[in-house]
PLY file of the C-alpha trace (Angstrom):
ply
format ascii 1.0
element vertex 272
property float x
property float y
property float z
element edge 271
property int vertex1
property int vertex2
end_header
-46.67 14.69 -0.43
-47.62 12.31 -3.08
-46.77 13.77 -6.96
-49.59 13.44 -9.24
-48.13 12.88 -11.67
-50.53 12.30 -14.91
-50.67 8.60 -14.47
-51.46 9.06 -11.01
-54.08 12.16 -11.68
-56.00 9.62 -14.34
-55.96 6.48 -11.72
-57.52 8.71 -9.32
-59.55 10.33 -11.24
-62.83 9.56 -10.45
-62.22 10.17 -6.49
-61.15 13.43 -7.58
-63.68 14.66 -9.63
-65.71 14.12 -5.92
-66.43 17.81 -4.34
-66.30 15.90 -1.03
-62.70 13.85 -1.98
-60.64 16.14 -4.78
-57.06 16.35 -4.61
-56.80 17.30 -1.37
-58.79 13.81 -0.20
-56.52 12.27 -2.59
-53.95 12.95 -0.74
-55.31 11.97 2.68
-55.55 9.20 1.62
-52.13 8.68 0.31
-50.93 9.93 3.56
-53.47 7.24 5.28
-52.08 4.07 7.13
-54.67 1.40 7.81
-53.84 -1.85 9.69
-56.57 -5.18 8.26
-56.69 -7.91 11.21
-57.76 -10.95 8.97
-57.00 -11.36 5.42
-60.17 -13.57 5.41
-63.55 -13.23 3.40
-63.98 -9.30 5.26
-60.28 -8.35 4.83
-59.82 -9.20 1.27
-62.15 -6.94 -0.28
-61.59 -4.30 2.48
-57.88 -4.68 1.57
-58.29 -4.40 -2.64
-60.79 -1.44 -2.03
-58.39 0.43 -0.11
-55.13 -0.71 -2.28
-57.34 0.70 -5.32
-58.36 3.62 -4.13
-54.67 4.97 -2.90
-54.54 4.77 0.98
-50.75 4.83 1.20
-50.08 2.35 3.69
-51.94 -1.03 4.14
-50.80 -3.55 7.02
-52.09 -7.04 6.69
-52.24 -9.15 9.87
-53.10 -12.91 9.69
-51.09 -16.07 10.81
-53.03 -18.49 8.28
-51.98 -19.86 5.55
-54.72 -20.12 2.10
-56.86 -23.22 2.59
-58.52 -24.22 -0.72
-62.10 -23.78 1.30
-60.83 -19.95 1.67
-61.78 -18.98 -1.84
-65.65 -19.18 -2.26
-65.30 -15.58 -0.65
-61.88 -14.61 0.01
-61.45 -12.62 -3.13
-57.83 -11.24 -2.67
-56.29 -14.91 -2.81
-56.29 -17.52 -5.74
-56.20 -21.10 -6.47
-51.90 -21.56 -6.83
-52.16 -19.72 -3.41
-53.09 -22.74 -1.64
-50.46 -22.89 1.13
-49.40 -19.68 1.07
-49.34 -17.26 3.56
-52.69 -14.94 3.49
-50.57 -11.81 4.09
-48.11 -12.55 1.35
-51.14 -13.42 -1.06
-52.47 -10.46 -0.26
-49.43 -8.53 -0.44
-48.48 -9.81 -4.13
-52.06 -8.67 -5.38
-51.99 -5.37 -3.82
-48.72 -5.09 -5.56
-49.73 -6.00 -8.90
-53.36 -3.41 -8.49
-51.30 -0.79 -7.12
-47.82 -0.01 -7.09
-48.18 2.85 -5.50
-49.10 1.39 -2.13
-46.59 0.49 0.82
-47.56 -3.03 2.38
-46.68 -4.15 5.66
-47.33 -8.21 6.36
-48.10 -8.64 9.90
-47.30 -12.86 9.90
-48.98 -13.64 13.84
-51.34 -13.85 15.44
-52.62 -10.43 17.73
-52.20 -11.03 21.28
-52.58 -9.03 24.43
-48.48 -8.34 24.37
-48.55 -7.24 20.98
-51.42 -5.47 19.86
-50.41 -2.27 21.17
-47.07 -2.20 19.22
-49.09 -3.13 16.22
-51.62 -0.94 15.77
-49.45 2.37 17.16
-47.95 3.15 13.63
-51.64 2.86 12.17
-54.76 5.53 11.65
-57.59 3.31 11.41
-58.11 -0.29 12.31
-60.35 -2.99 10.08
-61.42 -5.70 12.30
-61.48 -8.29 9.67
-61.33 -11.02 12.33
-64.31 -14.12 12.60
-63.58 -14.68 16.98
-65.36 -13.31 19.86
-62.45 -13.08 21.52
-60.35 -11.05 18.79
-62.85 -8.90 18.42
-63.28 -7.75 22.14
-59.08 -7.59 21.95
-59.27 -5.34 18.89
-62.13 -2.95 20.68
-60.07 -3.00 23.65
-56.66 -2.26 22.22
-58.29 1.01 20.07
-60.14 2.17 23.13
-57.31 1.94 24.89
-54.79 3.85 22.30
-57.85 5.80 20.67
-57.55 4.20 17.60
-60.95 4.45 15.20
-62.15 1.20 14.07
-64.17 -0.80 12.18
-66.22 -3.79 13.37
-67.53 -6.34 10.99
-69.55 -9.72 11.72
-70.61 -12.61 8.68
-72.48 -15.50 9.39
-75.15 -17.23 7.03
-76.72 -14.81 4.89
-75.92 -11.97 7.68
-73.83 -9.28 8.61
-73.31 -6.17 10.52
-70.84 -3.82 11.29
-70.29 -0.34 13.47
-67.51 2.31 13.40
-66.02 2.98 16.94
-64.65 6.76 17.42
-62.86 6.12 20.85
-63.86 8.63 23.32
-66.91 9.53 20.96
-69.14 7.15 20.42
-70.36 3.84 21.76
-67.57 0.88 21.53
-68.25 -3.01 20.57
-68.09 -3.66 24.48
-71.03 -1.42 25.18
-73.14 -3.42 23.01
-72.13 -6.56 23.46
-70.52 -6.72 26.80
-68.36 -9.59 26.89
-67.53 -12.93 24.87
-70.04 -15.47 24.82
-69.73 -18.84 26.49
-67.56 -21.36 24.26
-70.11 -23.71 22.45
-72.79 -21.09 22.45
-72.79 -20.21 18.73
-71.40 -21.66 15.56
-68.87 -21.32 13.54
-68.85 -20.43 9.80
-67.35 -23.53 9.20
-69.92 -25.04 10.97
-73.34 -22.95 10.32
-71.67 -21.62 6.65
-71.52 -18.52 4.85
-72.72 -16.74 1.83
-69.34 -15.87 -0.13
-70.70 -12.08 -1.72
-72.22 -11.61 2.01
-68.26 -11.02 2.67
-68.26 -8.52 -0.24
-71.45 -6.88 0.88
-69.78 -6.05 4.44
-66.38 -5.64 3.55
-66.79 -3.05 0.92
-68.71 -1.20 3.48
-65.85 -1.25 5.77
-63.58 0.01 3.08
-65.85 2.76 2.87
-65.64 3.53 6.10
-62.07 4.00 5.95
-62.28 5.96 3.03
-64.58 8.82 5.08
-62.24 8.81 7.85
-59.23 10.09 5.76
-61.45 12.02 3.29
-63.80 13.59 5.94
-66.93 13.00 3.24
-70.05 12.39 4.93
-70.79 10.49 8.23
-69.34 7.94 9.90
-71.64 4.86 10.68
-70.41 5.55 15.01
-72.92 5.16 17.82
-75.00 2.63 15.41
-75.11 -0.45 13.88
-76.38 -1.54 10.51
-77.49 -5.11 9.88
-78.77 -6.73 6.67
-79.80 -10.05 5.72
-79.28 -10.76 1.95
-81.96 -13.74 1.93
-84.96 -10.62 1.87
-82.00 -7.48 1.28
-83.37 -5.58 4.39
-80.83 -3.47 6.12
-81.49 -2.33 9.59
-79.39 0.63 11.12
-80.43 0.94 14.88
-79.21 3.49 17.31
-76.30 2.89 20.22
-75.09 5.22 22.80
-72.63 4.65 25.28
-72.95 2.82 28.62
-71.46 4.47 31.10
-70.49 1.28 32.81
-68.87 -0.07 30.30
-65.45 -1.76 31.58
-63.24 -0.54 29.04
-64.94 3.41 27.90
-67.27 3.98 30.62
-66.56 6.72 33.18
-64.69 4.35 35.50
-62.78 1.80 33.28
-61.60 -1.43 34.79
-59.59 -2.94 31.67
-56.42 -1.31 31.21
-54.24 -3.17 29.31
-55.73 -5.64 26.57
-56.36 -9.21 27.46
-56.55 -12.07 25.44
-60.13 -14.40 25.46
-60.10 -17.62 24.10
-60.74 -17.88 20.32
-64.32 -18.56 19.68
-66.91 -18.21 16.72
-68.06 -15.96 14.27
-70.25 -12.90 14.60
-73.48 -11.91 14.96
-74.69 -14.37 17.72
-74.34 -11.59 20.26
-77.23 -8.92 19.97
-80.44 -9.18 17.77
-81.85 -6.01 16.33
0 1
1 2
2 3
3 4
4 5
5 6
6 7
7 8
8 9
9 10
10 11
11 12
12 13
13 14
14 15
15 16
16 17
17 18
18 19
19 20
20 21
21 22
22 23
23 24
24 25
25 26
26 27
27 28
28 29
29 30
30 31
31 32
32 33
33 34
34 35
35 36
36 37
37 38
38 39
39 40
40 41
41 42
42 43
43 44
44 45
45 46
46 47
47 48
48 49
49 50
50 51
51 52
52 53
53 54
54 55
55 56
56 57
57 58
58 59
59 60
60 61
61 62
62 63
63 64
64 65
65 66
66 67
67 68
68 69
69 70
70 71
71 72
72 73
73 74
74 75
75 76
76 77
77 78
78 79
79 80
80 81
81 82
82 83
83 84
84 85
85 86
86 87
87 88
88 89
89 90
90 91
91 92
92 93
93 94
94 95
95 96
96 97
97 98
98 99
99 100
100 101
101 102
102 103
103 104
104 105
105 106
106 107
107 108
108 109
109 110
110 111
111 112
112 113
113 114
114 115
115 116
116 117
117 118
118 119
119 120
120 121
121 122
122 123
123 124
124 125
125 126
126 127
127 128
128 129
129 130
130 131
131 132
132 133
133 134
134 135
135 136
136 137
137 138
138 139
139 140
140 141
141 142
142 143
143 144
144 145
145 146
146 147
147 148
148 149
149 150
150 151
151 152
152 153
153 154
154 155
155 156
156 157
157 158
158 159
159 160
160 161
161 162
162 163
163 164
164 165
165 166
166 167
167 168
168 169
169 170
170 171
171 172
172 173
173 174
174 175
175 176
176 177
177 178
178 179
179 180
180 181
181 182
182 183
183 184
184 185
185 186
186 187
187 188
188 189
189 190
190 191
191 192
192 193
193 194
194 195
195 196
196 197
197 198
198 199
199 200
200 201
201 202
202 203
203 204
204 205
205 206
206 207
207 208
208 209
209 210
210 211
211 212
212 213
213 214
214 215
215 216
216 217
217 218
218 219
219 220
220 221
221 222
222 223
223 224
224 225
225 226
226 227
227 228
228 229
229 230
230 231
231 232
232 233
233 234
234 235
235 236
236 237
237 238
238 239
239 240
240 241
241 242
242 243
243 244
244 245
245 246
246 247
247 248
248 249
249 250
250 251
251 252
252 253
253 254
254 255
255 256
256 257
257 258
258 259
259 260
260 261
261 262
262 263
263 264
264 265
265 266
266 267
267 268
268 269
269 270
270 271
């Protein structure tokens, strides 16, 4: 059990003068472990949201190194990181916003062998990822070892996103079925990206999270919200499950997770 102490009661403060967080969120939280695939343009604000607000245990997962083009959106690293491994960027400014939180660097790639072992010692899952095929890993991995998630997509001024409560709601594969042909749809480095459209989406992941270890409100399962920041609409339409689906439907044929060839960004799968 976490001691709030008086430095810790006036960090927290403001969660815990919330009727639906208080102390006893507080301390959800603290006891929360969340796993971030991709500390990219989605994982960095989903990863200083969560460091801020006290979940106790943050993993970070991401091979890449900082690229200079990173930083029009991915908040969490700076210029002198250039180079540097994303996960130890990101670990060294969790660090520095919040002692109090345990970080856990994740240096590869998620594959079909490993995913499993990875996200086993974690609550909830952020898919901060920007590939068809991680995606559709990710979904399959937390069906598979009924882990909750959250899916996120950017592309242009777009994004979208859906929490997947395995064995109660509808999962990414029921909506989207399976990864596009390669060559189908851009990628961000090729079609581009509004940087604060990775804020917009990521900080909505975050709060996600946040619900799931607080129990305060709703979770955003069997639907998925869209916006596009060039007019600000947002768009939350309806899922259910299909019953055929492959991976949660009533007669599953995938297993085990497989691995897809990398691909694109999001949001080239289903228009609402």
């Amino acid at each position: 059990m976490i001691d709030f102490t008086d430095e810790r009661l006036e960090r927290y403060s403001r969660h815990i003068l919330l009727r639906d967080v208080g102390i006893a969120g507080q301390q959800r939280l603290w006891n929360g472990r969340v796993l971030v695939v991709g500390a990219g343009g989605l994982g960095a604000p989903v990863a200083l949201y969560l460091a801020a607000a006290g979940v106790g245990t943050l993993g970070i997962a991401d091979a890449d190194a900082v690229d200079l083009s990173n930083l029009q959106r991915q908040v969490i690293h700076f210029t002198p990181d250039v180079g540097k491994p994303k996960v130890r960027s990101a670990a060294e400014k969790i660090a520095l916003l919040n002692p109090d939180v345990t970080v856990r660097q994740h240096h590869e790639f998620l594959t079909a062998d490993n995913i499993l072992d990875t996200i086993a010692d974690y609550d909830f899952v952020i898919d901060g990822t920007d590939s068809f095929g991680a995606k559709f890993l990710i979904n399959d991995a937390c069906v598979i070892a009924g882990k909750p998630f959250s899916h996120g997509g950017i592309l242009r001024f777009r994004g979208q996103t859906m929490t997947v409560l395995p064995g109660k709601s509808a999962c990414y594969r029921c909506v989207f079925g399976a990864p596009p042909p390669p060559g189908t749809a851009p990628t961000c480095s090729q079609a581009g990206v509004l940087g604060a459209i990775a804020g917009m989406l990521g900080t909505i992941q975050a709060a996600e999270a946040l619900k799931f270890f607080t129990g305060a409100g709703t979770p955003l399962a069997d639907a998925l919200l869209t916006f596009d920041a060039l007019d600000m609409n947002f768009r939350k339409v309806p899922l259910k499950r299909n019953a055929a689906c492959p991976v949660c439907g009533a007669r599953p044929t995938i297993l085990t997770p497989e691995d897809a060839a990398p691909e694109v960004c999001d949001l080239e799968g289903v228009r609402a």
